[in-house]
C-alpha positions, 0 to 999 in steps of 0.5 A: 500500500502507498506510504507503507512504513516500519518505524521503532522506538525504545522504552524503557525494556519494551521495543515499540514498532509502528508498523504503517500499512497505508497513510494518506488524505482519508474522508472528510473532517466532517465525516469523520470528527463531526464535532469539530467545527471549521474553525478548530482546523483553520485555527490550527492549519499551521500544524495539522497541515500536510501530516493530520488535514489536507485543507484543499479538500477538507480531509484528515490524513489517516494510517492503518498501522498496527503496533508491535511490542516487544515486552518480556520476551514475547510479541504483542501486537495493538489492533490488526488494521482493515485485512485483505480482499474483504467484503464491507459493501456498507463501507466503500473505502474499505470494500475488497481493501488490498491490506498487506499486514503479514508482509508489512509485519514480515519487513520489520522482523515479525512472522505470524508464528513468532506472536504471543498476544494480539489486543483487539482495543475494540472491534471496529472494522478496522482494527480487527481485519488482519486477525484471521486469513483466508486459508482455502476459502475458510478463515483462521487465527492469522496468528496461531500461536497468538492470545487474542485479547477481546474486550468482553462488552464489545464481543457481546454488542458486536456478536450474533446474541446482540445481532451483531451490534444491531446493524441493519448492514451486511458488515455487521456480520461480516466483521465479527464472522471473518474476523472475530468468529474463527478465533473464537473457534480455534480457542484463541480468545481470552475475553476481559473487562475492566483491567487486563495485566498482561505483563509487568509492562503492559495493561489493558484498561476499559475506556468506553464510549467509542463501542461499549468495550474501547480499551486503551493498553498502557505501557510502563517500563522504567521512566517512560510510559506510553498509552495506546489509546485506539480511537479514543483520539482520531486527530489531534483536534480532539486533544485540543477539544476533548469533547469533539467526538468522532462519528463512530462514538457509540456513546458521545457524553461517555466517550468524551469524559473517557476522553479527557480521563486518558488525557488528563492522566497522560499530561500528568504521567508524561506518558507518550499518547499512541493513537490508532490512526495518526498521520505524521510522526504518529504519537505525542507527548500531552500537556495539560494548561489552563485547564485544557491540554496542549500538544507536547513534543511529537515521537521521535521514531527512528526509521530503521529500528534495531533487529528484534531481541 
């Protein structure tokens, strides 16, 4: 895909790779963060343009990446981006997507059967599409040897016994029965709620509101500390404007107050905040000030990160 990047850092003892599987102008700032009026971008074009907004055609610039940590000795991968070849014909942009995630994660020293835990931090169609592969005409655990960490109120709304999250659209189904279901099958899925330990580095933490079961992975090690925050954040905007929604928030009020928690504890730990789909350099530091918060120094990933330990 175009713009297809492996980048890395260190914190601490935990190797982070980003790993980009595409990046580029996306849908419409209206679409995507409603709640943010024209204002909040003009005011910031300065910045946000060209790496977070397109101000010529009023789009956000978007990644599909995953993340790979390496923490304790195993492989841990944060979300698994939209798949390949898949059948969304109620999402356009992400009808027969042409992902390449296992050459992506290939090129950066990861094989499919090297990965100990894959964190799903919600089930949205694009952060769960790379879980399975099509193996003659059938889907299974694109990583076999993998726990898949399924936050447990969305595998309930998402799944058949909730009629796949109420939806109407075909992709509704389709998500969780090529993406979700065969893990279920293969008995890779460990279901949590509220806190998840998964090592001494790393914890899952529920932060709903985005879906019912949004989770963000905290990652502290030494002095350093970062926090995955899937789509609790889309654009930058919205650590500027917490209470600007994205037009996928199930629940705005809670997603907003889940919103500024993350944020509020990410200005007062000095952790590096990590979300899902950032362009650019991809994650920042937060401030808090006046009440608010304010952008800190942007990650310095390295473009050739070292070979895996």
């Amino acid at each position: 895909m175009a713009n297809e990047s492996v980048q890395g850092i260190v914190l601490g003892d935990v190797e982070v790779i980003r790993v980009v599987e595409w990046q580029g102008p996306f849908v419409s700032t209206a679409d995507l963060v409603p709640d943010a009026d024209a204002e909040m971008w003009k005011d910031n074009e300065e910045w946000l343009a060209p790496d977070h907004w397109e101000p010529e055609t009023d789009r956000m610039v978007v990644a599909v990446q995953t993340w790979v940590l390496r923490s304790g000795g195993r492989t841990v991968l944060v979300d698994t981006g939209v798949g390949h070849g898949r059948e969304r014909p109620d999402s356009p942009p992400f009808h027969h997507w042409r992902g390449d995630l296992l050459g992506a994660l290939a090129r950066a020293g990861v094989h499919p059967r090297d990965v100990d835990v894959v964190v799903n931090t919600h089930l949205h169609i694009d952060h769960v599409g790379g879980n399975t592969v099509d193996a003659a005409g059938e889907w299974v655990p694109a990583f076999p040897n993998a726990r898949y960490l399924v936050p447990a109120a969305d595998d309930f709304h998402f799944g058949p016994d909730n009629a796949y999250g109420g939806s109407r659209q075909q992709d509704g189904r389709q998500i969780y029965e090529d993406s979700v279901a065969p893990v279920h099958r293969a008995g890779q899925v460990v279901l949590w709620d509220g806190v998840h330990r998964i090592d001494e580095h790393l914890t899952l933490e529920s932060a709903p509101g985005h879906t019912p079961g949004s989770s963000v992975l905290r990652l502290a090690s030494g002095g350093d500390r970062a926090v995955f925050v899937g789509d609790l954040v889309h654009s930058p905007v919205q650590i500027l404007h917490p209470s600007c929604n994205s037009g996928a928030c199930r629940a705005p009020a809670q997603a907003a107050a889940s919103r500024r928690r993350i944020l509020q504890r990410a200005a007062d730990e000095r952790e590096l905040l990590v979300p899902a789909h950032f362009g650019g350099a991809g994650a920042v530091e937060v401030r808090g000030e006046g009440g608010g918060f304010v952008l800190g120094p942007w990650a310095a990933f390295d473009p050739n990160p070292r070979s895996p330990f």
